[in-house]
C-alpha positions as CSV (number, residue, x, y, z in Angstrom):
1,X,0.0,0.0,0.0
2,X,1.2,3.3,-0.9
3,X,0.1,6.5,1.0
4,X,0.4,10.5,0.8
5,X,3.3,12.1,3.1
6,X,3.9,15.8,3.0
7,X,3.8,16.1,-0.6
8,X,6.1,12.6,-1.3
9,X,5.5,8.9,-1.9
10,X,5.6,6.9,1.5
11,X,6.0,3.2,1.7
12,X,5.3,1.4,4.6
13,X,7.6,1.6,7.5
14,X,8.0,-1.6,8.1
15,X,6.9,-4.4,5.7
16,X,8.0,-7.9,6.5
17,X,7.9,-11.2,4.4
18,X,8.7,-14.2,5.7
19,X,9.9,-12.4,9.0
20,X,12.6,-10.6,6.5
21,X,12.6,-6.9,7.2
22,X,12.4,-4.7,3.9
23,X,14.2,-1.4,3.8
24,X,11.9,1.5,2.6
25,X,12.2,4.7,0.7
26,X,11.5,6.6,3.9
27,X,14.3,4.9,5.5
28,X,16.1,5.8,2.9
29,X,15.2,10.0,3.1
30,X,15.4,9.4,6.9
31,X,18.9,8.5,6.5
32,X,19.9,11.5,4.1
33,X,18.1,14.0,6.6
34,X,20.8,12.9,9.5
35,X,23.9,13.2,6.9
36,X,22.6,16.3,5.7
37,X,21.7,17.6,9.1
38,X,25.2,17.5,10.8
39,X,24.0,13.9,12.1
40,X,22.0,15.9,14.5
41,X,18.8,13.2,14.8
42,X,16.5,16.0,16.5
43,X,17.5,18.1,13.4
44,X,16.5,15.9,10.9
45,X,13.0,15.2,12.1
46,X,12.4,19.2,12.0
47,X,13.6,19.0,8.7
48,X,11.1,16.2,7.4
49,X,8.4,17.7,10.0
50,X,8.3,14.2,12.3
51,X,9.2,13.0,15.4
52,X,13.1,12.0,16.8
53,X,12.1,9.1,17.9
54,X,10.6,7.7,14.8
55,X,13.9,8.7,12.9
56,X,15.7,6.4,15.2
57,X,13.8,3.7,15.3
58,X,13.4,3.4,11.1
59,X,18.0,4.1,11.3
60,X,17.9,0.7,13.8
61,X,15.4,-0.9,11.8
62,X,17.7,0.2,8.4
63,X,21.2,-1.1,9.9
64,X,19.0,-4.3,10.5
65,X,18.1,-4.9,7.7
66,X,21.9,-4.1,6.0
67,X,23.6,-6.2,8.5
68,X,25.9,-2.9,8.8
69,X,26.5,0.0,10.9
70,X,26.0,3.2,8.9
71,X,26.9,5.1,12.4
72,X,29.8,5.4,15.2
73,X,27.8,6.3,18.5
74,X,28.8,8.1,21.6
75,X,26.4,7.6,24.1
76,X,23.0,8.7,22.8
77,X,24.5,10.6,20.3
78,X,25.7,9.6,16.2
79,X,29.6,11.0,16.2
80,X,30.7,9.8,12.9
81,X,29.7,8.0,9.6
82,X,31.3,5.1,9.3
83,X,32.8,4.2,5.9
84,X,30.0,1.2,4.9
85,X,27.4,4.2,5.6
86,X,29.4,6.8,3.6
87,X,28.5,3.8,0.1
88,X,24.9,3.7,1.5
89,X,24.6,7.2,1.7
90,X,26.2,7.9,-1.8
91,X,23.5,5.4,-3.1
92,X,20.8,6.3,-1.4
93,X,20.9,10.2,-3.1
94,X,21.3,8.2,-6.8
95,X,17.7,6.3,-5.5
96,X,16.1,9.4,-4.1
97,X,17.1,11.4,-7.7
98,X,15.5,8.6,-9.5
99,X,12.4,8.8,-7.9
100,X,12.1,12.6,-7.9
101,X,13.2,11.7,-12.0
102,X,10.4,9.3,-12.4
103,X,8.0,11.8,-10.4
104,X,9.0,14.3,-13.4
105,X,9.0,11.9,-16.0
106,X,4.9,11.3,-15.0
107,X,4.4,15.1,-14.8
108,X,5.3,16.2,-17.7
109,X,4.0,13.1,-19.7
110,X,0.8,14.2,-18.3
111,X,1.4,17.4,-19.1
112,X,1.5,19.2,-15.6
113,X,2.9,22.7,-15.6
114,X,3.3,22.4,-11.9
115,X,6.4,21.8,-9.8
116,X,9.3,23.6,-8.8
117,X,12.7,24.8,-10.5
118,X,15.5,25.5,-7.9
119,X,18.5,27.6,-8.7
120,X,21.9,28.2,-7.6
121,X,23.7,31.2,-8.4
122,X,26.3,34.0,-7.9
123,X,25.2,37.6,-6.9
124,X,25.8,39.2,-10.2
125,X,23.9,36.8,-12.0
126,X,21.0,37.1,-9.4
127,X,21.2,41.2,-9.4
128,X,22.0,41.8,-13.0
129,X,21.1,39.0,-15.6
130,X,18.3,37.1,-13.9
131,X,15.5,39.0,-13.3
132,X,13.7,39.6,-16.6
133,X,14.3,36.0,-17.2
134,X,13.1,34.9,-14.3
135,X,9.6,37.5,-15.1
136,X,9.1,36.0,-18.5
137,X,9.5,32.6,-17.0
138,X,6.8,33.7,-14.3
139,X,4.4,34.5,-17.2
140,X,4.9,31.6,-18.9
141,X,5.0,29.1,-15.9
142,X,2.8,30.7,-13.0
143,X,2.5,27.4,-11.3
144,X,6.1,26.2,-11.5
145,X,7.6,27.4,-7.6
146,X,11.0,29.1,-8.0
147,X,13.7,29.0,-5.7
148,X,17.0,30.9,-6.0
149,X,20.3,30.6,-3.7
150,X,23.0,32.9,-3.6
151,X,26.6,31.8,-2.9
152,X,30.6,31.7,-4.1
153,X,31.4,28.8,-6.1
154,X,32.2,27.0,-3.5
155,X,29.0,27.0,-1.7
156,X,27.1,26.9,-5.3
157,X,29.2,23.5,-5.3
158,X,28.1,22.2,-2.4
159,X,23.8,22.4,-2.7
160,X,24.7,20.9,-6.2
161,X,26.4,18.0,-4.1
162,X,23.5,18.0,-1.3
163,X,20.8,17.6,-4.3
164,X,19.8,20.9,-2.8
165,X,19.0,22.5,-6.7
166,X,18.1,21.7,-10.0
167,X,20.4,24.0,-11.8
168,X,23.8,25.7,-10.8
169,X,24.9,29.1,-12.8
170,X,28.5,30.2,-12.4
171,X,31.1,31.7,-14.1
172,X,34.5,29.1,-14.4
173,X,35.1,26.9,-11.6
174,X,34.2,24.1,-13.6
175,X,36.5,22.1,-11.5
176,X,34.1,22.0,-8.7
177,X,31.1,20.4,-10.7
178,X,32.7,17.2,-12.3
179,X,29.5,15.3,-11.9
180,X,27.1,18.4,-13.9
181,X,26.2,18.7,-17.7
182,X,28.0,22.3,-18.5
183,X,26.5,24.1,-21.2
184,X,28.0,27.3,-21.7
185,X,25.9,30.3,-21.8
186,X,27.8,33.9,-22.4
187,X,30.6,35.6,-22.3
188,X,31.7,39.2,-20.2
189,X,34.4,41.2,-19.5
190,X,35.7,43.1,-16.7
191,X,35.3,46.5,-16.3
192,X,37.3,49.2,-14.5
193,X,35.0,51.6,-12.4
194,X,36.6,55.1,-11.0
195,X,34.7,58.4,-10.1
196,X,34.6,61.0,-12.3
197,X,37.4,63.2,-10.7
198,X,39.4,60.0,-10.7
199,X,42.7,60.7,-12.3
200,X,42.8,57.1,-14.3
201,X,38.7,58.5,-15.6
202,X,41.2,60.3,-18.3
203,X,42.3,56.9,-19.5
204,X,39.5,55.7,-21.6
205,X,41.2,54.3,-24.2
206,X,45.0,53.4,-22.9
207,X,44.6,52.1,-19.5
208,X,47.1,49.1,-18.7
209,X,48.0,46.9,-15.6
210,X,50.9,49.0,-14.4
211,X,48.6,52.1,-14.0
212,X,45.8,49.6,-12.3
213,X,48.4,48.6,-10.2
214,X,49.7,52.0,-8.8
215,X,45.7,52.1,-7.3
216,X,44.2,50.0,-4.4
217,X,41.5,48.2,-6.2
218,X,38.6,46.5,-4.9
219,X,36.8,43.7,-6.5
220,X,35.4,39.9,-6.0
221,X,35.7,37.4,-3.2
222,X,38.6,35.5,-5.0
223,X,37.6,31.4,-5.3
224,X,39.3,29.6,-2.5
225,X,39.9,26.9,-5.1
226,X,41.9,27.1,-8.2
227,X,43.7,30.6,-9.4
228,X,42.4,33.6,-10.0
229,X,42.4,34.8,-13.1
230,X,42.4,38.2,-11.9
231,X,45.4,37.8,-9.6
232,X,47.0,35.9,-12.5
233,X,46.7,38.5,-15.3
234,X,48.7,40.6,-12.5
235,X,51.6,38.2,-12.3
236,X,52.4,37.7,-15.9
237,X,53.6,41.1,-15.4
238,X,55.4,40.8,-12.4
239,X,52.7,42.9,-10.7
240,X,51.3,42.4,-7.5
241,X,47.4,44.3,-7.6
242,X,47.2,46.5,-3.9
243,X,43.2,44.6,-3.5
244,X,42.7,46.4,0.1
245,X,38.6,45.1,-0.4
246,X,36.8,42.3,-1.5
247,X,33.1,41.8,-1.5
248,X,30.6,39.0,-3.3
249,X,28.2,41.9,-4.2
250,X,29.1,44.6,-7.0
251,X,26.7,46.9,-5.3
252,X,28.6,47.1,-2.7
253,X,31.6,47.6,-4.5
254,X,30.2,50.4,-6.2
255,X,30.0,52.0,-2.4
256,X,33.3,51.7,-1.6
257,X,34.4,53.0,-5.2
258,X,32.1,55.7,-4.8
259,X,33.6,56.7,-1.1
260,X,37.1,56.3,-2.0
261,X,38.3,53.3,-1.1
262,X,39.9,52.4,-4.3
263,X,39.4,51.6,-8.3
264,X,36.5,49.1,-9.0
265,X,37.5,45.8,-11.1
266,X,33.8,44.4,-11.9
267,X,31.9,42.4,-14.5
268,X,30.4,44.2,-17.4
269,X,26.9,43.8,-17.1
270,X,27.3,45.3,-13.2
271,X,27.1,48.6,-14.9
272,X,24.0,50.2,-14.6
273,X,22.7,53.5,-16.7
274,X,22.0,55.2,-12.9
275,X,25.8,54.9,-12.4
276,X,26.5,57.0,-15.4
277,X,25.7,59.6,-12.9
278,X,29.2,59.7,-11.0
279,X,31.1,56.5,-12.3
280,X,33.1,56.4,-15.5
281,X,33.5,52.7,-16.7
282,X,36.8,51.8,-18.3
283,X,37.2,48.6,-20.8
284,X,39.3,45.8,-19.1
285,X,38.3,43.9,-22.4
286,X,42.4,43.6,-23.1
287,X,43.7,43.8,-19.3
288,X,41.8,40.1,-18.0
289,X,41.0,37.1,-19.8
290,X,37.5,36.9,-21.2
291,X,34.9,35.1,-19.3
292,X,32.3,32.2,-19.8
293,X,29.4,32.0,-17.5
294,X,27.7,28.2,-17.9
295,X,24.6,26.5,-16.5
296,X,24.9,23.3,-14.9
297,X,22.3,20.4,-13.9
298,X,23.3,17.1,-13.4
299,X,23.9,14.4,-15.8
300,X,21.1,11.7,-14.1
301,X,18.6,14.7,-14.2
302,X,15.1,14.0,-16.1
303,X,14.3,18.1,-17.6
304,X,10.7,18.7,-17.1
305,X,9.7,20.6,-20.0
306,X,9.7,24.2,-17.7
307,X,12.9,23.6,-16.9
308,X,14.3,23.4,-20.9
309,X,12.2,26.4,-21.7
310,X,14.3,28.0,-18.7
311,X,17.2,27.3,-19.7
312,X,16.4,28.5,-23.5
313,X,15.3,31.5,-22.2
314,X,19.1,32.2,-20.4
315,X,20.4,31.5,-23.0
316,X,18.3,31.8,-26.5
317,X,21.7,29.8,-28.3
318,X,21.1,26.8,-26.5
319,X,18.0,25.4,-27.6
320,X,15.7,22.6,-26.4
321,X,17.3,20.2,-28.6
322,X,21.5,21.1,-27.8
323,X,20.1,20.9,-24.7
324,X,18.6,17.2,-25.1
325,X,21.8,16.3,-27.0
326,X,24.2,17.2,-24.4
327,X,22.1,16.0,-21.4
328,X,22.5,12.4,-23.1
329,X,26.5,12.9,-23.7
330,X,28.8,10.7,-21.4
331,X,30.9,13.9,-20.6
332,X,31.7,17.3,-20.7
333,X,34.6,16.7,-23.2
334,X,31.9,15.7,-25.6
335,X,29.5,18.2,-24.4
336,X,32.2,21.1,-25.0
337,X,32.9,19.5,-28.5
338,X,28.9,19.6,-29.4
339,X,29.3,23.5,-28.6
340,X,32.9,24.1,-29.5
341,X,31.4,25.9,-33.2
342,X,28.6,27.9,-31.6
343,X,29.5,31.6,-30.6
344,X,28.2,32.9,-28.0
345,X,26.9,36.5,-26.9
346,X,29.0,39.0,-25.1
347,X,27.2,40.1,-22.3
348,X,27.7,44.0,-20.9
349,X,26.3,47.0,-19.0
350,X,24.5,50.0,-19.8
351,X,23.8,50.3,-23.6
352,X,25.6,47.2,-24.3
353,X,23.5,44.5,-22.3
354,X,24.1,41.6,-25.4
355,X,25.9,41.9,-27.9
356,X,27.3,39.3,-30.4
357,X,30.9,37.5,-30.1
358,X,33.8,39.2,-30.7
């Protein structure tokens, strides 16, 4: 018998046959609650909205049935996976992303437009690039839930890893998503942001590293994995850039441009008409290496038909059928190939939002 639990399929929680125990689904999104909830049991049951003790008793009923202990106790308390439970975990998330696939699969075969698309995402794409996507999507899909997360990389990385999103969008860093279908989206460039009465403002058309470097500068949270590109464009020259502030938000970099603090190094499309007013934005174009933001979902994903639209309407290039290729390619090698002659747009600021590739 299957019955109705907040919103999710619920096999019995305890079925036996032949006085055999048989391990359950619930079990199963029981056990990824305490891994995902710092093995904190109490935690977990907020999390699924049931009761600690119930939790427990399905985890002893679980390591029963597996003949293994997915758990090092201390006391009352769990203190560590153990590495048999570190495989059953791993396996259990594959399960649970099947059955949210075949759950999607149904959907849109009956042709629901219900459901919900979750994003992961970096400040600028969530300030600048998103939001009249995100409208027309809202038009189109008024049923469909959206969720958006902000982050670095790094924590982008690491809902993608908890199953915590459907779709990551970042800029590089592609070392951190090994297990995500990459398709890459647009290209931006840096841009240089003074005040008006800013003696490099002058420099329109000849401003070079050395004459950035004589400035404190103040630009992105730099990745705590892999190099910067930023800090690496510096080097080549045997420069070392004075960054005396770093922030994940260009708005706020704008602030501390705008009080002083030092010359603004920020993407393109963080330009806004409004700062016309008392910024003057100088081309980096030829100073850092160009950029390619991508979106990501992951390669055992089923798309609901929403989510293909969405990711047309990012990016116009990549239409629903690239988008059905790649998701069936075995990896991002062949992937990059299957995009390797498109060109994609340049993305900028004021007056130059899109524009085609260089």
């Amino acid at each position: 018998m299957v019955g109705a639990h907040h919103g999710s399929y619920r096999l019995p929680a305890q079925t036996t046959r032949a006085g055999v125990t048989v391990m359950t689904l619930q079990q199963l999104r029981y056990l990824l609650a305490i891994a995902d909830s710092g093995l904190n049991i109490t935690a977990a049951a907020e999390r699924l909205y049931t009761s600690q003790p119930g939790i427990s008793k399905q985890l002893k009923l679980l390591e029963q049935e597996l003949k293994v202990q997915l758990f090092t106790r201390k006391g009352k308390s769990l203190a560590e996976i153990t590495p048999a439970g570190q495989d059953v975990i791993a396996r259990a998330r594959k399960i649970m992303r099947e059955v949210e696939n075949i759950r999607s699969l149904a959907s849109d075969l009956s042709g629901e437009q219900e459901g919900t698309l979750s994003l992961a995402t970096t400040h600028t794409q969530a300030r600048y690039v998103l939001p009249e996507i995100i409208r027309e999507f809202r038009t189109r899909y008024p049923k469909v839930n959206l969720e958006m997360h902000q982050g670095t990389s790094e924590q982008i990385a690491e809902l993608v890893a908890n199953n915590a999103v459907d779709f990551a969008i970042a800029t590089g860093s592609r070392q951190l998503f090994p297990g995500l279908v990459l398709l890459p989206c647009y290209h931006w460039d840096r841009i240089v942001l003074v005040p008006k009465n800013h003696p490099l403002a002058e420099h329109q058309d000849g401003l070079d590293l050395p004459m950035l470097a004589q400035h404190p500068l103040v630009t992105y949270v730099f990745s705590l994995t892999g190099e910067s590109s930023f800090k690496h464009a510096f080097s080549e020259h045997g420069l070392e850039p004075d960054v005396v502030f770093t922030a994940r938000d260009a708005d706020i970099i704008k602030t501390y441009v705008r009080m002083g603090m030092g010359v603004g190094v920020v993407a393109g499309m963080a330009y806004e008409c409004a700062d016309e007013d008392d910024l003057v934005a100088l081309s980096a174009e030829n100073l850092f290496p160009r950029c390619t933001t991508w979106l990501g979902f992951r390669r055992d994903s089923v798309l609901r038909g929403y989510m293909i639209d969405f990711i047309t309407l990012f990016a116009p290039h990549v239409t629903p059928e690239l988008t059905r290729e790649a998701a069936e390619l075995d990896n991002q090698a062949a992937v990059d190939a299957l995009f390797a002659e498109i060109s994609l747009p340049v993305r900028g600021g004021c007056g130059n939002e899109i524009a085609d590739a260089a």
